[in-house]
ZAFI-594137 format. One line per 3 residues: number of its first residue (from 1); their letters; for each residue x, y, z of C-alpha. Coordinates in steps of 0.1 Angstrom, whole numbers, plus 5000, padded with zeros to 4 digits. Example, Ala and Ser with C-alpha at 12.3 -4.5 7.8 and 13.67 -1.06 7.14 Angstrom:
% residues 2
1	AS	5123/4955/5078 ~ 5137/4989/5071;
% end
This chain:
% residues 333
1	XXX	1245/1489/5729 ~ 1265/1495/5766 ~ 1241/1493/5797;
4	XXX	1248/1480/5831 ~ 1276/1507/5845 ~ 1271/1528/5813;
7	XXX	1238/1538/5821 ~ 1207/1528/5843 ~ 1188/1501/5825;
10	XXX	1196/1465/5842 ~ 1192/1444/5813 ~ 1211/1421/5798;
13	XXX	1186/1405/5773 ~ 1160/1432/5766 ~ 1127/1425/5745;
16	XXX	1114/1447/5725 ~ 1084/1433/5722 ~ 1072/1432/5756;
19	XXX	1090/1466/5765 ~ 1071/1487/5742 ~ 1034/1480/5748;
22	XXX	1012/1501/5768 ~ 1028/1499/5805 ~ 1057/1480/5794;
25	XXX	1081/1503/5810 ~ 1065/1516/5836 ~ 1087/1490/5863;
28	XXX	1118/1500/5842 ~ 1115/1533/5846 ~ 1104/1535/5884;
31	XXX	1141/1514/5889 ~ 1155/1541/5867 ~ 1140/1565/5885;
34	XXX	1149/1552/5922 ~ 1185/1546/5911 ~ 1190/1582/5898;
37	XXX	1173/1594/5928 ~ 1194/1573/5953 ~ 1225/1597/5950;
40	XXX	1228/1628/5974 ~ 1237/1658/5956 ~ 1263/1679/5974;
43	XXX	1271/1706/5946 ~ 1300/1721/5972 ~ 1327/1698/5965;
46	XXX	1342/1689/5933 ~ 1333/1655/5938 ~ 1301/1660/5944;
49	XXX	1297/1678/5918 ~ 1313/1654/5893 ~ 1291/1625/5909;
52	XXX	1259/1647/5900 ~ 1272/1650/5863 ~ 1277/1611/5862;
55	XXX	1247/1601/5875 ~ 1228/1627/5844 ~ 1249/1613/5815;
58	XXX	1236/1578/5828 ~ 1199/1592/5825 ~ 1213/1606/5791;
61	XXX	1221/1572/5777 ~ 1197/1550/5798 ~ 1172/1573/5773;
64	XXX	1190/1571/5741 ~ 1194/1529/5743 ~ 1157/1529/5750;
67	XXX	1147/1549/5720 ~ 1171/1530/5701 ~ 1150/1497/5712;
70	XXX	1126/1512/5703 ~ 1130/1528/5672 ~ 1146/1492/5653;
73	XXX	1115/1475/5669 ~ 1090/1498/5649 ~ 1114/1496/5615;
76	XXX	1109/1455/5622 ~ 1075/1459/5626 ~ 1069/1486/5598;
79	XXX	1082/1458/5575 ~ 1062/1432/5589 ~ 1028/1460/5582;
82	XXX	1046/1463/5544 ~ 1043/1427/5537 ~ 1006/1422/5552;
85	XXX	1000/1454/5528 ~ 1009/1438/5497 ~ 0993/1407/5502;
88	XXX	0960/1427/5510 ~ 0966/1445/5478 ~ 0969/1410/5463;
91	XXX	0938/1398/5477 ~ 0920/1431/5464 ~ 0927/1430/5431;
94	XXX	0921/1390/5420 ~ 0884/1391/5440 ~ 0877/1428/5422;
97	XXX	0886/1408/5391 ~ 0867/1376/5398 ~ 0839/1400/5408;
100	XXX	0834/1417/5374 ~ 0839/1386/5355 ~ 0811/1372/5370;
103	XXX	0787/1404/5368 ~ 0803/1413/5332 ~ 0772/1395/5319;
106	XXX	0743/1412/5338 ~ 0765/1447/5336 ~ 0762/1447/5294;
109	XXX	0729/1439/5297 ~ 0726/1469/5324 ~ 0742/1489/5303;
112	XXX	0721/1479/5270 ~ 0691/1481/5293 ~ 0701/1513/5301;
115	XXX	0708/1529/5265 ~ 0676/1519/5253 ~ 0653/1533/5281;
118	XXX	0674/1568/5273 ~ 0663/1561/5235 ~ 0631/1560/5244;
121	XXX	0632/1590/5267 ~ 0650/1609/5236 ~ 0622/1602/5212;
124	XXX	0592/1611/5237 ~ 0612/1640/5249 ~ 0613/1648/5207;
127	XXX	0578/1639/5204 ~ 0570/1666/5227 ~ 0593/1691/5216;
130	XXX	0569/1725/5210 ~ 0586/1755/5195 ~ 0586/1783/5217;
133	XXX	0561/1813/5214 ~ 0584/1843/5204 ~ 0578/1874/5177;
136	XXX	0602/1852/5153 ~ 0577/1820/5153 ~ 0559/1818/5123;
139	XXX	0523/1802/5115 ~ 0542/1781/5089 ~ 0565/1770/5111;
142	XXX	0542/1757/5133 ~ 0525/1741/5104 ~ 0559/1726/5099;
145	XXX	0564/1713/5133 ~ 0529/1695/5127 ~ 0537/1676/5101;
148	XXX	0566/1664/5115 ~ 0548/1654/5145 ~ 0520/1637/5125;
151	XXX	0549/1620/5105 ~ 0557/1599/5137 ~ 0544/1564/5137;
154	XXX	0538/1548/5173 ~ 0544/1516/5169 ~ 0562/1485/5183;
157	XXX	0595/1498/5179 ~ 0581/1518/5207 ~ 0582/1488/5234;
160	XXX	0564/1500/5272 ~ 0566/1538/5259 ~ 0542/1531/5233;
163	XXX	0511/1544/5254 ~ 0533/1574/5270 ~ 0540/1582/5232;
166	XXX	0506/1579/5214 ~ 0494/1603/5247 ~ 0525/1628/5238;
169	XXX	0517/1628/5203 ~ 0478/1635/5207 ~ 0490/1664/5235;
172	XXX	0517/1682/5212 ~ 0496/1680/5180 ~ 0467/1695/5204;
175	XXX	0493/1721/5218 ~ 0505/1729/5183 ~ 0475/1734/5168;
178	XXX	0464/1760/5199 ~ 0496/1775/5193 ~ 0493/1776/5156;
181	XXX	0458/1795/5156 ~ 0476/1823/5182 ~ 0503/1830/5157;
184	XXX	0483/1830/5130 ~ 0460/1860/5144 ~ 0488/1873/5156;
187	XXX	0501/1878/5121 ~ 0469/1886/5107 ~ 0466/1913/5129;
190	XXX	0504/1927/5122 ~ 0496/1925/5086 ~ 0464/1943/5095;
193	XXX	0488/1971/5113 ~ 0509/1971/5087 ~ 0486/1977/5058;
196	XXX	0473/2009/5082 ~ 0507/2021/5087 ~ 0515/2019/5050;
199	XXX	0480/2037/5042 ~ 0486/2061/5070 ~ 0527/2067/5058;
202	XXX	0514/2070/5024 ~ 0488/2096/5031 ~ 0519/2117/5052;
205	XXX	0541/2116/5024 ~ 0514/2131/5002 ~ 0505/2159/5026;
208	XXX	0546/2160/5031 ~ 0553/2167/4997 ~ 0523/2193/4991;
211	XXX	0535/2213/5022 ~ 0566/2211/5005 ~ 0559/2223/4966;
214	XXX	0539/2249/4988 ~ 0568/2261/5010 ~ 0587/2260/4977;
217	XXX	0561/2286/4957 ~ 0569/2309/4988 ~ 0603/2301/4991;
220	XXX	0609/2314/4954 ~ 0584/2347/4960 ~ 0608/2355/4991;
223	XXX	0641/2349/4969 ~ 0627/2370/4941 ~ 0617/2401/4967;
226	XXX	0648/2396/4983 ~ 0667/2394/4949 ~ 0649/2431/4938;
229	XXX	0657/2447/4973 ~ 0694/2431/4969 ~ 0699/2449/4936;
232	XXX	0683/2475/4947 ~ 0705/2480/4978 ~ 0736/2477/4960;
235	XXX	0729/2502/4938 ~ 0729/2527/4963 ~ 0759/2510/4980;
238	XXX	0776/2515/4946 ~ 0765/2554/4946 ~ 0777/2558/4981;
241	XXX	0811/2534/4975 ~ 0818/2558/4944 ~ 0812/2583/4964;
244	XXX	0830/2577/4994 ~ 0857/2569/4972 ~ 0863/2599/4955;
247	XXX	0860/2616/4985 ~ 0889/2598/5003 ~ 0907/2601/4969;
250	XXX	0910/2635/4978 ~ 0919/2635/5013 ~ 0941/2607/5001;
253	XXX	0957/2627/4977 ~ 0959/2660/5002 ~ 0976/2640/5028;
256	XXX	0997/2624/5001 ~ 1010/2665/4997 ~ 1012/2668/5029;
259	XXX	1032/2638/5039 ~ 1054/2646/5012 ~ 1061/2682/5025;
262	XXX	1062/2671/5060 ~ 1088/2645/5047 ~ 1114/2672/5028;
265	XXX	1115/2692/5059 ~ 1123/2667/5077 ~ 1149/2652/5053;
268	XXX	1165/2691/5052 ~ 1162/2692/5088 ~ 1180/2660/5093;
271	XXX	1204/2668/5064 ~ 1216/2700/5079 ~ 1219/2685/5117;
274	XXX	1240/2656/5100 ~ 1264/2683/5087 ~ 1266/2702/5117;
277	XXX	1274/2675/5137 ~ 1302/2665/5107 ~ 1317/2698/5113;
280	XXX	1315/2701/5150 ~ 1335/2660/5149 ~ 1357/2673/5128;
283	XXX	1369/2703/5147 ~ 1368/2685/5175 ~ 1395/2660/5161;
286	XXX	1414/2693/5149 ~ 1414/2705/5185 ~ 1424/2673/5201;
289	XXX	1452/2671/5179 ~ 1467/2702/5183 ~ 1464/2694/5220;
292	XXX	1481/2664/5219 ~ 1508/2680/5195 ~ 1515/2702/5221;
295	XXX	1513/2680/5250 ~ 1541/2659/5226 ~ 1563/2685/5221;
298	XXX	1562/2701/5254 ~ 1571/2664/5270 ~ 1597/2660/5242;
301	XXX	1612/2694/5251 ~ 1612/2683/5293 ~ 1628/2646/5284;
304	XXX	1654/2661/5258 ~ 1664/2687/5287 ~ 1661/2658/5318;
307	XXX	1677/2628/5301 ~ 1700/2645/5273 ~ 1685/2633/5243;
310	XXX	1683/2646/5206 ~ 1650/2661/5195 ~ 1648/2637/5172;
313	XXX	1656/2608/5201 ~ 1628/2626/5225 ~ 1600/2629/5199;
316	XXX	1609/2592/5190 ~ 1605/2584/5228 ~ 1573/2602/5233;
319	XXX	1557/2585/5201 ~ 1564/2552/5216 ~ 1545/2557/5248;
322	XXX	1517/2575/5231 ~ 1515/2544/5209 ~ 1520/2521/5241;
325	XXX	1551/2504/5234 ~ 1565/2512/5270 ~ 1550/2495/5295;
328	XXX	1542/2515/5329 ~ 1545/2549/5311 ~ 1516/2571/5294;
331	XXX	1512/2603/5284 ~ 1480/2622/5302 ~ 1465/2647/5277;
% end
């Protein structure tokens, strides 16, 4: 890397090292400093100018070939961490190793050690087990649950627990047999209830069923006087229907007559209007065509005399442009 008149640091043989340690620098950088400071900037004159620019381009590099130092000696020493790292990791693992090798005996028997006191703690916890007091629990459930806890033998098998069980067994079968005698007057007394409520239900339905055979006996007296009073009133609906019938027969059949009447005058009337109106269209078409006969003739008569034509050759003529076959010419009638 250039230095000397390439930029500001005087050194030939640089170390690292010693450079980049806390206050390693410090004297290069005052020199740095002084030397970049030395010139006298006179920003008037090209020269000047072009001697201020110089003397910042050797600051420029002076700090980039610095960093540079700097930066391969932490890749060096990076590699240098990276190998202490691995034989750390080395180290680690073979004493970890050497370290459960020589504890693997007292860890199984830990672990044994361990597995059998939770055996133990299962059976007592077992032993103790009482079933909870809800409306589902039975008396002979409980009396189940008894057996089964008079079943269990305390014996060696049971090690240091063996006074904590014989204790747990005396307290749950004490527990059990409290909880046994609750249930059991419990259900006594539902069955009690029950047997009342069948008594009580029974004694319902047979009042139930009398109020209803009695409701029943009225029930067909009510039907029976309303039947009479039905038949009854349609009789005399009958009368009145037969009645009212005949009598709007008769007006039926009097309007009837005078519908009909009403109906041939007016079929005369419009009969003899139609006709009138035939004969009045058709004298109107006689009219219109004598007019238009004699509107034809006359301008037959005024184009034979204008433009020199036959009679035959003018009526021709006027036919066409009555019929249209001229264009721009008519005939107002």
């Amino acid at each position: 890397m250039a230095n000397g008149s390439t930029n500001l640091v005087p050194l030939n043989d640089p170390q690292p090292a010693a450079l980049f340690q806390p206050g390693g620098l410090d004297e290069l950088l005052a020199k740095i400093e002084h030397d970049a400071r030395a010139l006298v900037p006179d920003a008037s004159t090209a020269k000047g100018r072009k001697a201020i620019a110089s003397v910042a381009a050797k600051v420029a590099r002076s700090k980039t070939y610095l960093d540079g130092l700097g930066k391969d000696h932490v890749s060096a020493l990076k590699e240098q961490a990276k190998a202490v790292d691995a034989v750390r990791r080395d180290m680690r693992e073979r004493l970890d190793n050497l370290k459960a090798e020589v504890r693997q005996p007292l860890t199984q028997w830990e672990e044994a050690e361990a597995e059998r006191q939770a055996e133990l703690q299962r059976r007592l916890e077992l032993l103790r087990d009482i079933p909870e007091d809800t409306p589902e629990l039975t008396a002979a459930l409980v009396a189940a649950r008894i057996a089964e806890v008079e079943a269990v033998e305390i014996g060696d098998d049971w090690h240091e627990r063996r006074e904590d069980a014989e204790t747990a067994k005396a307290a749950t079968l004490y527990q059990l047999g409290q909880l046994r005698a609750t249930v059991k007057a419990r259900e006594e007394a539902a069955a009690k209830a029950e047997a009342e409520r069948r008594e009580r239900e029974e004694t319902e339905r047979r009042e139930r069923e009398e109020r209803i055979r009695q409701e029943e006996r009225e029930r067909a007296d009510r039907d029976a006087e309303a039947e009479r009073r039905r038949i009854e009133t349609e009789r005399a609906d009958a009368e009145r229907a037969a009645a009212d019938a005949e009598r709007r027969a008769r007006e039926a059949e009097e309007t009837a007559k005078r519908n009909a009447e009403e109906a041939a005058r007016i079929e005369r009337y419009r009969a003899e209007r139609k006709a009138a109106a035939e004969r009045e269209a058709e004298e109107q078409r006689r009219r219109n065509r004598k007019h238009a006969a004699a509107v034809n003739n006359a301008a037959a008569a005024a184009l034979a005399a204008a433009a020199g034509l036959t009679d035959d050759q003018a009526k021709a003529t006027v036919i066409a442009i009555a019929k249209g076959r001229i264009p721009g010419v008519s005939i107002r009638y």
